[in-house]
N, C-alpha and C positions, 0 to 999 in steps of 0.2 A: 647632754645633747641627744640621747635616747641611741638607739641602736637597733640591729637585725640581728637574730638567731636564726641558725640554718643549722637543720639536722640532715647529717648524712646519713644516708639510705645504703644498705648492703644488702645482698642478696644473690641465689646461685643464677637466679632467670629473671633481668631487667629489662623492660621495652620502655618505648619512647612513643604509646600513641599522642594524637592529636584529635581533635572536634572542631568544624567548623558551625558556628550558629548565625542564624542573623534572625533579629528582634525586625519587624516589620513595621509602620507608624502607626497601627491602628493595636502593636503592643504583642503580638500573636508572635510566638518564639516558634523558631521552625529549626532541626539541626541536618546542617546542608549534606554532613560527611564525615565520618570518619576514617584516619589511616594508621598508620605504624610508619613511623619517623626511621630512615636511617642514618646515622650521626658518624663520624670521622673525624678525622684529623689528630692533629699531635693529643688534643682534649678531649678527644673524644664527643666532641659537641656540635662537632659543623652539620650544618645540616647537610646531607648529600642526596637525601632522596627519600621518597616514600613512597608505602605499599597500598591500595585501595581494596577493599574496606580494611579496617582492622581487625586482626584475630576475633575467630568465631566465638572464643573463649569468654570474652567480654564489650566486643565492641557495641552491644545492648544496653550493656551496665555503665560503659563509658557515657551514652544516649543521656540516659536517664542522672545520671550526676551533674550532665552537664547544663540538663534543665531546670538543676535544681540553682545552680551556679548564676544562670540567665536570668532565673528570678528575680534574685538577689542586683543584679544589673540594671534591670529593666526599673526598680525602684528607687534608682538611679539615675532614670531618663536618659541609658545607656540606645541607640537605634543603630540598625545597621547591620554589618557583618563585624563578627570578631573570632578570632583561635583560643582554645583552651590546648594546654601545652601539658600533660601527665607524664608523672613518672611510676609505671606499673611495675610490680612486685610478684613474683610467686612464690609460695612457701608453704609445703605441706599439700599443694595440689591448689591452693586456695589463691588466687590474685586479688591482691590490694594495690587500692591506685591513688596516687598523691596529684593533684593537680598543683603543678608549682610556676605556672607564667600565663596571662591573659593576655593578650596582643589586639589593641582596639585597632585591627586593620585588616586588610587582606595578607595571605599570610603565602608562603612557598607549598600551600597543598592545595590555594585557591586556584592557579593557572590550569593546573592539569585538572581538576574535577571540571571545571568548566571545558574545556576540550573534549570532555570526556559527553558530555552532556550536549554540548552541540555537536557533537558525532556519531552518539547513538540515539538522542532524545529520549534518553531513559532518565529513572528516579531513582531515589536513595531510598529505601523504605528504612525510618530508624527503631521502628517496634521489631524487627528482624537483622537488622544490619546489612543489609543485601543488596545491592542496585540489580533492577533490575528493567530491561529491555520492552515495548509494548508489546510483546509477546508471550513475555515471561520469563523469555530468559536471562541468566545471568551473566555479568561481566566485572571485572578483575582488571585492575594495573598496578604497575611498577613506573616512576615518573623519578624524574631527574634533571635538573638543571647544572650538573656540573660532570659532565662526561666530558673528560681531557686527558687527552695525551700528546707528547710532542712531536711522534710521526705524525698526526693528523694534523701538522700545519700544511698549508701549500694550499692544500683541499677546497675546492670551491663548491659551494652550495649547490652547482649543477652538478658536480662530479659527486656529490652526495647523494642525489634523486638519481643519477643513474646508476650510483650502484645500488640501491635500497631496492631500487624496482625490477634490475636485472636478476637481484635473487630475490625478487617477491616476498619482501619487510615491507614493504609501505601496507599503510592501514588498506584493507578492505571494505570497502560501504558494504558489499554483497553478504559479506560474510561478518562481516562489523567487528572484526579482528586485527589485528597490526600493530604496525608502529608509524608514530605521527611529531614530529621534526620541530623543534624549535631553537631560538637562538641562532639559527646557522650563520648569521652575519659575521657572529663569532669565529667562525670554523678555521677559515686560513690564515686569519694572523694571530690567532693565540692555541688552534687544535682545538677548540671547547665547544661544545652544540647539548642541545638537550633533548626530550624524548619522553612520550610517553605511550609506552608497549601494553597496550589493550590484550586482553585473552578470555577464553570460555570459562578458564581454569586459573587459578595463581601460579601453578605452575605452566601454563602455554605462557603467561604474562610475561614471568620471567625466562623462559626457554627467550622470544623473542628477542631480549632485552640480550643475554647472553650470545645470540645468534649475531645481533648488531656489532657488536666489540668482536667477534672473531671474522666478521666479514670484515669489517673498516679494519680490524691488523694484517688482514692479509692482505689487503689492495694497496698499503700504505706501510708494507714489509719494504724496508731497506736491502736492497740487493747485498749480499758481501761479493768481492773479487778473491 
């Protein structure tokens, strides 16, 4: 009946990037983005979020593997958008990268790049790894679709926008910074909303992201008697 072999991969420093591509009709492979996947649960496998771009270390070399991948696609009369799914290694200072899942669709890292993209009108440049701004400068996120907790049930999508705005988290146009809200339909009958915290820096991205979860526990702190 034939079968699959899968080799397990060890090492002291694993990551989980990602690539997004899309092959255009006239064949012109373009790669929209890369991130660094962060994974959870009992398996360690749920998706729970991603960092934009991915590590400076290799997100060039990821670029370029994954054109090599598209190729091979496109000879295929593969079009469209699709994810390449890596599993990166380091060892000896040296990262090796195993691409182990293709996903012919839009994928959990398409939402937030495109947010990200009609909120600053910036590009991905992939010979650099970089997004960068019509001015030059650069921008960074951390993105999430599964931020929950069960103090945050009740919480109404208005009482969200005004605490985000009374401590000055909502995205900025001015300053093309912030955090920018999704899911919130979600919010009050299951706690769940999603997000994706724009920064100058990886760490303002995440500062932001951090800053969100300590304001919503505090507003949403259960009194004790």
């Amino acid at each position: 009946m034939g079968g699959i072999v899968e080799e397990f991969i060890n090492a002291e420093t694993i990551t989980s990037p990602s690539v997004q591509v899309r092959i255009n009709p006239v064949g012109e492979i373009c790669i929209i983005s890369t991130h660094d996947q962060v994974l959870g649960g009992e398996s360690g496998q749920v998706f729970i979020g991603a960092t934009f771009p991915a590590k400076e270390d290799y997100a060039v070399e990821l670029s370029k593997i994954s054109i090599k991948l598209a190729e091979k696609m496109k000879s295929k009369s593969v079009l469209g958008r699709f994810g390449i799914d890596f599993m990166s290694i380091k060892q000896n200072d040296i990262w090796q990268h195993y691409a182990i899942e293709i996903n012919l669709r839009k994928g959990g890292t398409t939402h937030p790049f495109l947010m990200l993209q009609f909120l600053t009108n910036g590009i991905y440049i992939q010979d650099t790894g970089e997004y960068l701004l019509s001015d030059g400068n650069k921008r960074y996120y951390f993105a999430t679709d599964n931020l929950q907790k069960e103090q945050y049930k009740g919480m109404t999508p208005p009482d969200l926008l005004d605490i985000v705005m009374y401590y000055g988290l909502h995205y900025d146009h001015k300053k093309e910074e912030g955090v920018m809200f999704h899911l919130i339909s979600a919010l009050s009958q299951f706690g769940k909303l999603g997000l994706v915290s724009i920064g100058k820096t990886p760490e303002r991205a995440m500062a932001y992201y951090f800053k969100v979860i300590e304001v919503l526990d505090k507003e949403t702190e259960i009194k004790q008697d």
